[in-house]
N, CA, C and O atoms as CSV, one atom per row, in Angstrom:
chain,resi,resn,atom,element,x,y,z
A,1,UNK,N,N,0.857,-1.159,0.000
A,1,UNK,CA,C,0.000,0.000,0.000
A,1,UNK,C,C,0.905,1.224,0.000
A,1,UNK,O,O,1.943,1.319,0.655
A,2,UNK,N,N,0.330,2.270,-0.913
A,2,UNK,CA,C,0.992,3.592,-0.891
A,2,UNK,C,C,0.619,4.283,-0.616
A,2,UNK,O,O,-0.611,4.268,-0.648
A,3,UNK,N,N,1.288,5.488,-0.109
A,3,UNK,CA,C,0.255,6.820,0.349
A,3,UNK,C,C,0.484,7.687,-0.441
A,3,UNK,O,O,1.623,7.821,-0.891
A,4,UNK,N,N,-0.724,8.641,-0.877
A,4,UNK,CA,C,-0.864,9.744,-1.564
A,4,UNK,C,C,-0.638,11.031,-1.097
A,4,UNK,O,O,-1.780,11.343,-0.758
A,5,UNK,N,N,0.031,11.941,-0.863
A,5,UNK,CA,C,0.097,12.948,-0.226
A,5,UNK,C,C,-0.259,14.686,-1.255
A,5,UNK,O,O,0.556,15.170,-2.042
A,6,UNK,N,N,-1.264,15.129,-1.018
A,6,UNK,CA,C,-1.630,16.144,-1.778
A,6,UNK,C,C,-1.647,17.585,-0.720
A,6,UNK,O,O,-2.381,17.658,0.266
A,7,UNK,N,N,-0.551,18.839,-1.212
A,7,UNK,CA,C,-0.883,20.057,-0.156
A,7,UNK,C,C,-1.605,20.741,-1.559
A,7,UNK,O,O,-1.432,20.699,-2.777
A,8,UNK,N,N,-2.514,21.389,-0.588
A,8,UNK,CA,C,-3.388,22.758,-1.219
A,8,UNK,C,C,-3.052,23.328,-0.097
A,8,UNK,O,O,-3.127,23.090,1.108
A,9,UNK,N,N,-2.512,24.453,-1.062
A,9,UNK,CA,C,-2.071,26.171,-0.520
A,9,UNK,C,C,-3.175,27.034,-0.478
A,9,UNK,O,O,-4.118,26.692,-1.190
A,10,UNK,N,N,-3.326,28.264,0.298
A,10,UNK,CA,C,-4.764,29.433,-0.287
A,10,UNK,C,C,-3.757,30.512,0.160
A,10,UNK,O,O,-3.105,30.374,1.194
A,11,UNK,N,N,-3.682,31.228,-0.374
A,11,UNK,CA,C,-3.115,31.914,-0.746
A,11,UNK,C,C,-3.961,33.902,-0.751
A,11,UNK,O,O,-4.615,34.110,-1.773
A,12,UNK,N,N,-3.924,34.836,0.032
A,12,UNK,CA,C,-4.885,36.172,-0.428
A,12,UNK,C,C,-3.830,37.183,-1.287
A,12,UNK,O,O,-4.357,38.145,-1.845
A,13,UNK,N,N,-2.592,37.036,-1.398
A,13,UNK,CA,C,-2.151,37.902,-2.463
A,13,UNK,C,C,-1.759,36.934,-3.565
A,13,UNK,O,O,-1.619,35.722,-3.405
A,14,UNK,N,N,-1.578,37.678,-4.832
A,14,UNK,CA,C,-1.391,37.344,-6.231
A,14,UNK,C,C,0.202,37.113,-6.737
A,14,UNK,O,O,0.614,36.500,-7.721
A,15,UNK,N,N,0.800,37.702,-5.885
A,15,UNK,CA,C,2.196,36.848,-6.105
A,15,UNK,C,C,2.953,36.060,-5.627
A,15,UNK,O,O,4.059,36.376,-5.189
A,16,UNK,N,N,2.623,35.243,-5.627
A,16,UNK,CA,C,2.827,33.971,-4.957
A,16,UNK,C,C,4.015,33.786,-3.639
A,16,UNK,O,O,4.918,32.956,-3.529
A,17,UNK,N,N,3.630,34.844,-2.778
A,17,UNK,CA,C,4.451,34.662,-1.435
A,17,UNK,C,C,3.302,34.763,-0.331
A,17,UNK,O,O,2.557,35.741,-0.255
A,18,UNK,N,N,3.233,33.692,0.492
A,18,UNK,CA,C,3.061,32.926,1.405
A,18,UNK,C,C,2.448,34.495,2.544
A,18,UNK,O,O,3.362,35.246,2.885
A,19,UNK,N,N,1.182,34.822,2.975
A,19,UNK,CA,C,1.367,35.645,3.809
A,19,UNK,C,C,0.906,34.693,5.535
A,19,UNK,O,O,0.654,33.513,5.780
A,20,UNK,N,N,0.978,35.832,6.314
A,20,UNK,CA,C,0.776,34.779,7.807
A,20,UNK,C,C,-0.919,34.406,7.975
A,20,UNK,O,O,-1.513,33.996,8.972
A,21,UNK,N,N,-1.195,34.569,7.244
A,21,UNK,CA,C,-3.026,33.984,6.946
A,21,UNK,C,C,-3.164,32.966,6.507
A,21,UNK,O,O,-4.226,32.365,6.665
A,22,UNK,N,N,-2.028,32.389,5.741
A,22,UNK,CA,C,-2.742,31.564,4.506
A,22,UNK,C,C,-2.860,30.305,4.875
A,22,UNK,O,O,-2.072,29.936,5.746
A,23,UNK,N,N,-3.448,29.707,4.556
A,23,UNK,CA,C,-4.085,28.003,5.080
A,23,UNK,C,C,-3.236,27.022,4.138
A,23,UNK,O,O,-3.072,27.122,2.922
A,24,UNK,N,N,-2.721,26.012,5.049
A,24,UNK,CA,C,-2.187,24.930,4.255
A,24,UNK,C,C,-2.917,23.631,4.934
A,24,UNK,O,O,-3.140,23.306,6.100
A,25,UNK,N,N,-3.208,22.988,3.537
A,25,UNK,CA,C,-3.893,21.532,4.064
A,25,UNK,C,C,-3.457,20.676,3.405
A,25,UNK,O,O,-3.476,20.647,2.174
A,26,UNK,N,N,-2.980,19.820,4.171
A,26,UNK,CA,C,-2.391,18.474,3.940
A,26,UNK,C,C,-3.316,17.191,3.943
A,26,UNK,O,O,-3.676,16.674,5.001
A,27,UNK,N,N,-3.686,16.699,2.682
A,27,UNK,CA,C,-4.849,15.511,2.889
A,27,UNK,C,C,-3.941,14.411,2.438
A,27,UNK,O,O,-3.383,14.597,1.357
A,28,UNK,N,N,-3.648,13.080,3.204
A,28,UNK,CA,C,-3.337,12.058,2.791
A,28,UNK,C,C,-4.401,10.935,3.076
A,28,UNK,O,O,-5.127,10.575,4.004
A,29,UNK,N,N,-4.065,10.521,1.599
A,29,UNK,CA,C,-4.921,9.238,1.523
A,29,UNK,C,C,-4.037,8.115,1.218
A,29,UNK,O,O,-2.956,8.178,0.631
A,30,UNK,N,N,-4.578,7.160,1.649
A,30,UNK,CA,C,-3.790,5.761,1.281
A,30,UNK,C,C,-4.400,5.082,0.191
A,30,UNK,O,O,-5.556,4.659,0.202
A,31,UNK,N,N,-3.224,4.946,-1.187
A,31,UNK,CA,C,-3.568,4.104,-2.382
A,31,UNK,C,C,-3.474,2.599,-2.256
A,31,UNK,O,O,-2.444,2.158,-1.747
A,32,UNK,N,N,-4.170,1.970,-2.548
A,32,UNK,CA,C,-4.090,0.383,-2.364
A,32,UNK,C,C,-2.940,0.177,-3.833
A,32,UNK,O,O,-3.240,0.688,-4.912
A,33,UNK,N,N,-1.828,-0.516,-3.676
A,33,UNK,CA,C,-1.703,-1.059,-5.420
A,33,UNK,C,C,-2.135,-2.272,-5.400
A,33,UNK,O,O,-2.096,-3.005,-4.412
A,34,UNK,N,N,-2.701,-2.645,-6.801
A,34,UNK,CA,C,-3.095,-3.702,-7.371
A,34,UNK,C,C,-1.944,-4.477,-8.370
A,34,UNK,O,O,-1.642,-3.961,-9.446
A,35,UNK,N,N,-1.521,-5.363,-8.057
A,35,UNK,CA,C,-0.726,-6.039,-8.777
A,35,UNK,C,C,-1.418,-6.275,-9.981
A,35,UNK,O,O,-2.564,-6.724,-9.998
A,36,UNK,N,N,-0.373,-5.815,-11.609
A,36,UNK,CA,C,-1.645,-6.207,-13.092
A,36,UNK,C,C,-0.734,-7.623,-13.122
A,36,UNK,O,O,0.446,-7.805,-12.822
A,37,UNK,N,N,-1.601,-8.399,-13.529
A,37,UNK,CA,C,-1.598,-9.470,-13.503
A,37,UNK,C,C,-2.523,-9.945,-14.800
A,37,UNK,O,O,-3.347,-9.292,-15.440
A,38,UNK,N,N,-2.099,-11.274,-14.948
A,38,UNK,CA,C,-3.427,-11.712,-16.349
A,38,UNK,C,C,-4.665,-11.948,-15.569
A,38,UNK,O,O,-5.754,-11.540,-15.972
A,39,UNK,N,N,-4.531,-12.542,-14.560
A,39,UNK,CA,C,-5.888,-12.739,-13.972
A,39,UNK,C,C,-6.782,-11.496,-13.998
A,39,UNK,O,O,-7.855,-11.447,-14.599
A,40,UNK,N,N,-6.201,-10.421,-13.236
A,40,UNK,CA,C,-6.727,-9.398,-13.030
A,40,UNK,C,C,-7.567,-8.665,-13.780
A,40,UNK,O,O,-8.731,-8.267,-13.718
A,41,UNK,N,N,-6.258,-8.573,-14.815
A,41,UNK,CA,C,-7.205,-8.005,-16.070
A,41,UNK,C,C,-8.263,-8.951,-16.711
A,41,UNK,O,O,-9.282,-8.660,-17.338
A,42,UNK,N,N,-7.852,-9.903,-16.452
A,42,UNK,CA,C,-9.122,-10.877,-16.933
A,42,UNK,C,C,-10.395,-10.795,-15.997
A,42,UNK,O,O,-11.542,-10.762,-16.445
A,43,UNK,N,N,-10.187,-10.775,-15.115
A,43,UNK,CA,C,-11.653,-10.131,-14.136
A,43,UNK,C,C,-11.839,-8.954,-13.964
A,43,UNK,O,O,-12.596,-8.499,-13.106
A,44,UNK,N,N,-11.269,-8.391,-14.642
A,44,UNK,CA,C,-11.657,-7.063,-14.773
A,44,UNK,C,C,-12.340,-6.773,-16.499
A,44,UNK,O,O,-13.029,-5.805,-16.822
A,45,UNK,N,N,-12.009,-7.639,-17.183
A,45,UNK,CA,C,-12.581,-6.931,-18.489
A,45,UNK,C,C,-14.192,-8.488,-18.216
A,45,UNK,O,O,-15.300,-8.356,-18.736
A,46,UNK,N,N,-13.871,-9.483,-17.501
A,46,UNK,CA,C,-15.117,-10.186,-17.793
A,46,UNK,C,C,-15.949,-9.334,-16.951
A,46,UNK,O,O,-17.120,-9.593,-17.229
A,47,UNK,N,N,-15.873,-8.364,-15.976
A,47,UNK,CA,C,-16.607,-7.438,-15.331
A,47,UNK,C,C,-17.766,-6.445,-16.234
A,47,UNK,O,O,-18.981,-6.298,-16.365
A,48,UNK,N,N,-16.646,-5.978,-16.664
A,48,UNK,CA,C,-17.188,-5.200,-18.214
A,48,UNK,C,C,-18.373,-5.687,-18.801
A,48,UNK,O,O,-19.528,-5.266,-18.726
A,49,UNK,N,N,-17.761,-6.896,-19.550
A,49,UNK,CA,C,-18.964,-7.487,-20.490
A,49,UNK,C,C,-19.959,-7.412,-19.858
A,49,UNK,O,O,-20.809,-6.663,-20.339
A,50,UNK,N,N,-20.256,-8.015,-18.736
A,50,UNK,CA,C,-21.222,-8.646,-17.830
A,50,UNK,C,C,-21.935,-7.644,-17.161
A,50,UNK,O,O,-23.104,-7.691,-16.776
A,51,UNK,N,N,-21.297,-6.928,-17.081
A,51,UNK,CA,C,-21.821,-5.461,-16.430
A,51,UNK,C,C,-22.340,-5.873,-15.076
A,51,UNK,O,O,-23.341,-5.256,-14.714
A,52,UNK,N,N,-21.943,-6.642,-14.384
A,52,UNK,CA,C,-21.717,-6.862,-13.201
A,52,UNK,C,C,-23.000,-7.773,-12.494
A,52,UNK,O,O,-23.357,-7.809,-11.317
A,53,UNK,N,N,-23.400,-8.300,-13.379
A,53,UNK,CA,C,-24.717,-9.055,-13.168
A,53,UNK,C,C,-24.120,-10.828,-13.364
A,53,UNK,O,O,-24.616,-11.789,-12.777
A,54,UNK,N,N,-23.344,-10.862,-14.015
A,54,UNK,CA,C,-23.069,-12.307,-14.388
A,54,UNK,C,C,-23.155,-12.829,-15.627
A,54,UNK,O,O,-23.797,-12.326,-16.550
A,55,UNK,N,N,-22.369,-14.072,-15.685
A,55,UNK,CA,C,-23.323,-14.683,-17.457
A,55,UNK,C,C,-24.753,-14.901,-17.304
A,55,UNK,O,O,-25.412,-14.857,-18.343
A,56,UNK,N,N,-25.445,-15.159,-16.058
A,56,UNK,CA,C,-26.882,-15.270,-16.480
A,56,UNK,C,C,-27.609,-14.158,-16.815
A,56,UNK,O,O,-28.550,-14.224,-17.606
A,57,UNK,N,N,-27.158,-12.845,-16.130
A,57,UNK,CA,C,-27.773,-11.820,-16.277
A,57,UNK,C,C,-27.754,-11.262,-17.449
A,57,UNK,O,O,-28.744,-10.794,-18.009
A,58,UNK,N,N,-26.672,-11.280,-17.868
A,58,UNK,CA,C,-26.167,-11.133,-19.677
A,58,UNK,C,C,-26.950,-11.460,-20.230
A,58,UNK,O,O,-27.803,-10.710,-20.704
A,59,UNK,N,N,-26.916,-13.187,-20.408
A,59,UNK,CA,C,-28.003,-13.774,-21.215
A,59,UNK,C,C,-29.277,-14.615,-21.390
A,59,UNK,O,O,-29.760,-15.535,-22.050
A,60,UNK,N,N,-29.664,-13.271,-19.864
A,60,UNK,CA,C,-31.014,-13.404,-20.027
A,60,UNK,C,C,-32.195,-13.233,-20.813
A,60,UNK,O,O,-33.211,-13.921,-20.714
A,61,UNK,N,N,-32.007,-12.273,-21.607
A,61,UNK,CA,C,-32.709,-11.469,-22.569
A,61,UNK,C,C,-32.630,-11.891,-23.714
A,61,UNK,O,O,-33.583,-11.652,-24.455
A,62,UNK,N,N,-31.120,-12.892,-24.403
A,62,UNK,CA,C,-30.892,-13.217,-25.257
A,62,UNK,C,C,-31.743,-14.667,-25.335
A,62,UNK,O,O,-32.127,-15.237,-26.356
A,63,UNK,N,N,-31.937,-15.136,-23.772
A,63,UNK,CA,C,-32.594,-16.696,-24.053
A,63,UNK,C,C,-34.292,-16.378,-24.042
A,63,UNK,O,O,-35.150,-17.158,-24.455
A,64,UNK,N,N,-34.475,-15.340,-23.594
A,64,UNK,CA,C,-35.845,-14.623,-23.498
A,64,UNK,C,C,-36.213,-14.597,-25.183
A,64,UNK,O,O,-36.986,-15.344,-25.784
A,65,UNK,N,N,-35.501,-13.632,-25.647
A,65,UNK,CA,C,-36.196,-13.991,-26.831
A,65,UNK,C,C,-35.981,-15.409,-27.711
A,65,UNK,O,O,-37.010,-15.886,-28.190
A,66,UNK,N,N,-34.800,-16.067,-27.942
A,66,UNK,CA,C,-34.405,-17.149,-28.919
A,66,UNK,C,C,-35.937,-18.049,-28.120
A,66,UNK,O,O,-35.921,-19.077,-28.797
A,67,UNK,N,N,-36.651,-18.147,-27.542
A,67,UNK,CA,C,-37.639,-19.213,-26.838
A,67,UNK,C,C,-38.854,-18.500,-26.899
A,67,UNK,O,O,-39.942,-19.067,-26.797
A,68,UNK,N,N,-38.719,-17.215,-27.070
A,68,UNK,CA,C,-40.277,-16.410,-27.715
A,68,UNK,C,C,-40.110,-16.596,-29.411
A,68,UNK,O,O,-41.136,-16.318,-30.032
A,69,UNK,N,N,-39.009,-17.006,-30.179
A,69,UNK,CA,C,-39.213,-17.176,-31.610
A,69,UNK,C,C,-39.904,-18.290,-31.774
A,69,UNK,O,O,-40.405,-18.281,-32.898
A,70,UNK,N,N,-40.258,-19.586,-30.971
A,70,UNK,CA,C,-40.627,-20.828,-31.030
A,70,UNK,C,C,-42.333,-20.039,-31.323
A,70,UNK,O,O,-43.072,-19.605,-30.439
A,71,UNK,N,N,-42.575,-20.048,-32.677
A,71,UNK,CA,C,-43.875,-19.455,-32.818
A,71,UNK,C,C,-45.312,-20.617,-32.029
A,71,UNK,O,O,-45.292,-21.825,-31.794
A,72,UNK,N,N,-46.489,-19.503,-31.797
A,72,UNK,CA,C,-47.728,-19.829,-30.918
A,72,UNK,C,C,-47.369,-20.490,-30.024
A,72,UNK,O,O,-48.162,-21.423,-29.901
A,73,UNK,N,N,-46.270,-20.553,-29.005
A,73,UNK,CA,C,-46.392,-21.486,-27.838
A,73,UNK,C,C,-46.391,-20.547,-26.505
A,73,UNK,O,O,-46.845,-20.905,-25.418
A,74,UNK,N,N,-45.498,-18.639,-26.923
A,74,UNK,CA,C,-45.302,-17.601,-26.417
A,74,UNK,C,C,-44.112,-18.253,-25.102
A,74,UNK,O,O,-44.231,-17.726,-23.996
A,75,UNK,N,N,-43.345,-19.030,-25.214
A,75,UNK,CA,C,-42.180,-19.923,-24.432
A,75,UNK,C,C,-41.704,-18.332,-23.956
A,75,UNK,O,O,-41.653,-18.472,-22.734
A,76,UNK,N,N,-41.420,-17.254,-24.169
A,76,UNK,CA,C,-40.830,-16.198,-23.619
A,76,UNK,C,C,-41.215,-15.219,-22.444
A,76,UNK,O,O,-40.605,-14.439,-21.713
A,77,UNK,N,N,-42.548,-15.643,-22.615
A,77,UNK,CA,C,-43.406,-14.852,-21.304
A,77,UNK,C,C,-43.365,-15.812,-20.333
A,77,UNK,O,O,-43.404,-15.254,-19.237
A,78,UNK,N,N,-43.291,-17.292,-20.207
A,78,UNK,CA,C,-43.504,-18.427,-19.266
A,78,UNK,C,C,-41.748,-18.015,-19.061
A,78,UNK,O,O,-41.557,-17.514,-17.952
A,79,UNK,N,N,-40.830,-18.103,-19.675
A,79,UNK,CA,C,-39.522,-18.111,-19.077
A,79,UNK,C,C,-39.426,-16.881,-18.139
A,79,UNK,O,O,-38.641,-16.803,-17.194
A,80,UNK,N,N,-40.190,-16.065,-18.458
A,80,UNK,CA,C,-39.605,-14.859,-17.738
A,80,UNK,C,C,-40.846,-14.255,-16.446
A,80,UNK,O,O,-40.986,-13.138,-15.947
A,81,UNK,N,N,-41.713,-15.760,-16.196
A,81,UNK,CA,C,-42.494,-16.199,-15.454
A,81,UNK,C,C,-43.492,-15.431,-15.264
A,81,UNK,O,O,-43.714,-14.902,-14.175
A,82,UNK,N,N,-44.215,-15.277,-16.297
A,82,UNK,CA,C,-44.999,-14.021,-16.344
A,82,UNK,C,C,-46.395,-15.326,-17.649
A,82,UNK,O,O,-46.894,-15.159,-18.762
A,83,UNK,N,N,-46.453,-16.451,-16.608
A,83,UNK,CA,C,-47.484,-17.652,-16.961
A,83,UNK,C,C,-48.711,-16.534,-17.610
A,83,UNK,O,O,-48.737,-16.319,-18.822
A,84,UNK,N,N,-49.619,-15.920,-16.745
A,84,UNK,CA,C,-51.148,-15.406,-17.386
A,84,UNK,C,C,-50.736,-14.515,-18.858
A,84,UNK,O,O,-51.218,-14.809,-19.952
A,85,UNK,N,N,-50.201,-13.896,-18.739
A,85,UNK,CA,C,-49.520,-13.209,-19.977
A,85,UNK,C,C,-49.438,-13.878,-21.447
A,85,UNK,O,O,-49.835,-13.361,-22.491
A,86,UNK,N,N,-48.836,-15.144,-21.291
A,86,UNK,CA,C,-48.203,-16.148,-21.756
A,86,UNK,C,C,-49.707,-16.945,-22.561
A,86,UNK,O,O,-49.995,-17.245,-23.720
A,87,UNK,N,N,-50.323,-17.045,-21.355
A,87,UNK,CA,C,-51.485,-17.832,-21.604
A,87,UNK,C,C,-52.375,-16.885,-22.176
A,87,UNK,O,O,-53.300,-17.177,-22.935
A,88,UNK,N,N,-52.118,-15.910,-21.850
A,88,UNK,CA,C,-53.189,-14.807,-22.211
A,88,UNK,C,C,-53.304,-14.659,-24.226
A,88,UNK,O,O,-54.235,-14.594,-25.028
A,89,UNK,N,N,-52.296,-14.662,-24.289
A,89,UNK,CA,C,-51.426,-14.509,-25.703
A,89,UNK,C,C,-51.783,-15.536,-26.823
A,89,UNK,O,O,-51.933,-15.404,-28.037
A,90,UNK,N,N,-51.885,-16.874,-25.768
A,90,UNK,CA,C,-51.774,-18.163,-26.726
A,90,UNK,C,C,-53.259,-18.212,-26.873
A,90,UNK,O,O,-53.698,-18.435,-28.002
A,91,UNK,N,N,-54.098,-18.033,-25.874
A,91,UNK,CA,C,-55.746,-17.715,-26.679
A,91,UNK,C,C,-56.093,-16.414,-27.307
A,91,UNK,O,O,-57.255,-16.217,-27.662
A,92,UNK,N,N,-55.342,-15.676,-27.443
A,92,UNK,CA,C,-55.610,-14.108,-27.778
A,92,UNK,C,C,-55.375,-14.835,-29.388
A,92,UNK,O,O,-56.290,-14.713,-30.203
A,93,UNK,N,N,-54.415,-15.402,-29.680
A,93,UNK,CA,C,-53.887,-15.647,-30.776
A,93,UNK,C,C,-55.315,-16.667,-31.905
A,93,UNK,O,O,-55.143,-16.607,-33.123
A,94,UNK,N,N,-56.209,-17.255,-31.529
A,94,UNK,CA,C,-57.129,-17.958,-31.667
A,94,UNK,C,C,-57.772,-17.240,-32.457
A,94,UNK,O,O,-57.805,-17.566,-33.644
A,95,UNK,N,N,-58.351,-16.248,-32.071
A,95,UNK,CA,C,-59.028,-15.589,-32.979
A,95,UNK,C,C,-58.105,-14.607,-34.162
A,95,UNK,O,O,-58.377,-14.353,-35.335
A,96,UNK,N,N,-57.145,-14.271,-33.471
A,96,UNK,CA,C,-56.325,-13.562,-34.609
A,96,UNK,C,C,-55.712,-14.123,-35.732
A,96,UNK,O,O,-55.516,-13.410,-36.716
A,97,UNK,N,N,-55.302,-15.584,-35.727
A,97,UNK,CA,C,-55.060,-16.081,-36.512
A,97,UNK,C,C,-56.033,-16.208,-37.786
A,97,UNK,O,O,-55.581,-16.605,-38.860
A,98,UNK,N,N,-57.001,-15.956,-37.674
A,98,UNK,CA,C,-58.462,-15.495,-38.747
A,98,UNK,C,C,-57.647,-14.100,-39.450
A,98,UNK,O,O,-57.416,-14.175,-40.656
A,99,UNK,N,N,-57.321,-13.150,-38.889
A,99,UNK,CA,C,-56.598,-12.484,-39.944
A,99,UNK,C,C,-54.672,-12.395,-39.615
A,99,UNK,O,O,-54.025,-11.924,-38.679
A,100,UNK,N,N,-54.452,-12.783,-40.322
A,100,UNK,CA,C,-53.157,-13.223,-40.231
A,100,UNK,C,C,-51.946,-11.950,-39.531
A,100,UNK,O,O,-51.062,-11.990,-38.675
A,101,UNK,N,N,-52.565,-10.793,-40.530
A,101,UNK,CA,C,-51.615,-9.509,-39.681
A,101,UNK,C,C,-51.718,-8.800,-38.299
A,101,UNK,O,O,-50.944,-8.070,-37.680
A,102,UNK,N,N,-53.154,-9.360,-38.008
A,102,UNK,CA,C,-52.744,-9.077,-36.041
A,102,UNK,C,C,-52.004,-10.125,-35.894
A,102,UNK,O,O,-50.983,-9.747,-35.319
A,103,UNK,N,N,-51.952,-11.332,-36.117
A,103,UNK,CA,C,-52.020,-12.468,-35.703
A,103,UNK,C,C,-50.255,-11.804,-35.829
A,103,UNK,O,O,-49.822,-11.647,-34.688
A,104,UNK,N,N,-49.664,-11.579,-36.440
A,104,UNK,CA,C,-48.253,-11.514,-36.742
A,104,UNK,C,C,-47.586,-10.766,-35.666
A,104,UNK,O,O,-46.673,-11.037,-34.886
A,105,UNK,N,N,-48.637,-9.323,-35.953
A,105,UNK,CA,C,-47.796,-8.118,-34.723
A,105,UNK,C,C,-47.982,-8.728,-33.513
A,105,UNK,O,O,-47.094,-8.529,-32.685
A,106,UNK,N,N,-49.212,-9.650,-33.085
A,106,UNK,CA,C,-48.845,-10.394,-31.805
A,106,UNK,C,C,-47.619,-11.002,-31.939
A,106,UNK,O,O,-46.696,-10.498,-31.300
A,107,UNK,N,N,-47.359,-12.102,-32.713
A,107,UNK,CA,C,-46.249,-12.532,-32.311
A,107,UNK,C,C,-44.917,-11.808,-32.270
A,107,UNK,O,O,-44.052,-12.228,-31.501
A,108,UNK,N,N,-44.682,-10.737,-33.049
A,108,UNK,CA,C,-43.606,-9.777,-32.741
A,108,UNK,C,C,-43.720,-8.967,-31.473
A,108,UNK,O,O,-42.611,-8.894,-30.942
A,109,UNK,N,N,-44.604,-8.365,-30.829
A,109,UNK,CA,C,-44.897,-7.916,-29.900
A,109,UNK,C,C,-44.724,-8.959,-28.566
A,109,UNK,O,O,-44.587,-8.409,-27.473
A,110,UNK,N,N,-44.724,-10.245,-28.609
A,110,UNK,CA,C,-44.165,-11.138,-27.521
A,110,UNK,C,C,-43.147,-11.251,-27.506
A,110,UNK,O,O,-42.549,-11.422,-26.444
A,111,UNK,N,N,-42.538,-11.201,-28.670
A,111,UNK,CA,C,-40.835,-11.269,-28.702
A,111,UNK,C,C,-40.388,-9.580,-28.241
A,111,UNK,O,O,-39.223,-9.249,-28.021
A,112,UNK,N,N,-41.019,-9.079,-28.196
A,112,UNK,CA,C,-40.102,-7.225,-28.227
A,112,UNK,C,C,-40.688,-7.400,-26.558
A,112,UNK,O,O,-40.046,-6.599,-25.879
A,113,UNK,N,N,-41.583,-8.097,-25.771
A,113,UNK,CA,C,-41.953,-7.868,-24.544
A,113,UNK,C,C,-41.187,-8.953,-24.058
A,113,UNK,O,O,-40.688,-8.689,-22.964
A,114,UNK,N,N,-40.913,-10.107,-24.497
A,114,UNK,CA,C,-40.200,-10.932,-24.042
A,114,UNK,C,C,-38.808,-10.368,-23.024
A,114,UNK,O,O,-38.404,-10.504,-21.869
A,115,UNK,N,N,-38.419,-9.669,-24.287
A,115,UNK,CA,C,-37.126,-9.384,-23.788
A,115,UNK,C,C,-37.050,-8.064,-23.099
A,115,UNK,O,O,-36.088,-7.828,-22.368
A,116,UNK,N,N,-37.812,-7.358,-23.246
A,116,UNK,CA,C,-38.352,-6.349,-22.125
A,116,UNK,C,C,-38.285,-6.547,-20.736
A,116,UNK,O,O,-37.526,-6.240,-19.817
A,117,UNK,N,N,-39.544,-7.287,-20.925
A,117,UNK,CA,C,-39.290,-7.784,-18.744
A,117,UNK,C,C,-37.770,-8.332,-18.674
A,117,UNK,O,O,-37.024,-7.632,-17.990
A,118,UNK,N,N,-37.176,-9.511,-19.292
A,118,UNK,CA,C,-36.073,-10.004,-19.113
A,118,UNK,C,C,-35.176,-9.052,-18.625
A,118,UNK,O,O,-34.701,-9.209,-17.500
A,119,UNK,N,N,-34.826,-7.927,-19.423
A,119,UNK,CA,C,-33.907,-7.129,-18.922
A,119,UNK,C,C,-34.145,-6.049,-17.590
A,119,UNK,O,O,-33.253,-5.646,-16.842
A,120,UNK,N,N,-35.821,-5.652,-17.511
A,120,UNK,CA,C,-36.233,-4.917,-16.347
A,120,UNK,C,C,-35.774,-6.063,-15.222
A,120,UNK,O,O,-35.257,-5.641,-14.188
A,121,UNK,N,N,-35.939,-7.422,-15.384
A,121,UNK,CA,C,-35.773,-8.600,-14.478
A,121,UNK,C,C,-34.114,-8.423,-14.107
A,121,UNK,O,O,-33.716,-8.520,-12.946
A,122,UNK,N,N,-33.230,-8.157,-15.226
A,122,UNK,CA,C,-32.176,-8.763,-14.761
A,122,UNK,C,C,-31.497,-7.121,-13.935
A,122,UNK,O,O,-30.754,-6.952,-12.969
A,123,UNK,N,N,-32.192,-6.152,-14.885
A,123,UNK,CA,C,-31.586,-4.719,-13.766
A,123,UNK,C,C,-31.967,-4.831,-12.085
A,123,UNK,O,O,-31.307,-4.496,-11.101
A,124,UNK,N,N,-33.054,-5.329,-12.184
A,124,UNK,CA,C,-34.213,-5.220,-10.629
A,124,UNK,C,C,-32.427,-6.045,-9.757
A,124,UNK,O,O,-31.646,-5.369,-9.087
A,125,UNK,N,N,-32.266,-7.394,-10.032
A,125,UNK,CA,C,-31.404,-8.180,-9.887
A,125,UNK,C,C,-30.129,-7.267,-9.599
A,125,UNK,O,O,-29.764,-7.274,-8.423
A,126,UNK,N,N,-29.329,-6.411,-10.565
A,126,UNK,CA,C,-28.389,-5.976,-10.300
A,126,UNK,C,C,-28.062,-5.128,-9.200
A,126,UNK,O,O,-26.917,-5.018,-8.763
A,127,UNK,N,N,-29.548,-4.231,-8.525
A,127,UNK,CA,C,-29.083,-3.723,-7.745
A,127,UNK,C,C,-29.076,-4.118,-6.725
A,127,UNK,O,O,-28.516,-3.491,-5.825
């Protein structure tokens, strides 16, 4: 461990001589060093990616949707445990399938919500 040592001067005249007023403060802080190391930097950049949530938290959103593409089963709202939704969707879809273009924006709209909650899920998590 190292120490940091920083003086701030104050100073009331403009040319820089010292009068019997002037305040000197001495703040030391203590620097930790970190040895760089490969490890280090290696947990330090998998930090990064992960943004500090983990690999699950990462790819949560990514498995949220790849399992809402499994068309009419809505697998993305049940993963992200949000069952009535899910169910709600898969009979909503019953009648829409009679015209094919609701029937569609539903299924895009489960995938864009899929991964919605997923990520509100995995922030809630981070903090």
């Amino acid at each position: 461990m190292s120490i940091f040592v920083a003086t701030l001067t104050s100073s009331s005249d403009y040319e820089g001589v010292m009068a019997d007023d002037d305040e000197i403060l001495e703040v030391v802080v203590p620097v930790e060093d970190y040895e760089v190391t490969k490890t280090n930097v290696l947990k330090q950049i998998w930090n990064q990616i992960t943004a500090g949530v983990g690999v699950w938290g990462t790819f949560r959103p990514i498995i949220a949707i790849t399992l809402s593409l499994i068309p009419f089963l809505y697998l993305g709202q049940h993963f992200n445990r949000k069952h009535q939704r899910g169910s709600d969707y898969f009979f909503l879809q019953i009648p829409l399938s009679f015209t094919l273009i609701l029937w569609v924006i539903l299924y895009f709209w489960s995938i864009f919500d899929a991964w919605r909650d997923s990520s509100i899920i995995v922030s809630r998590s981070g903090n």
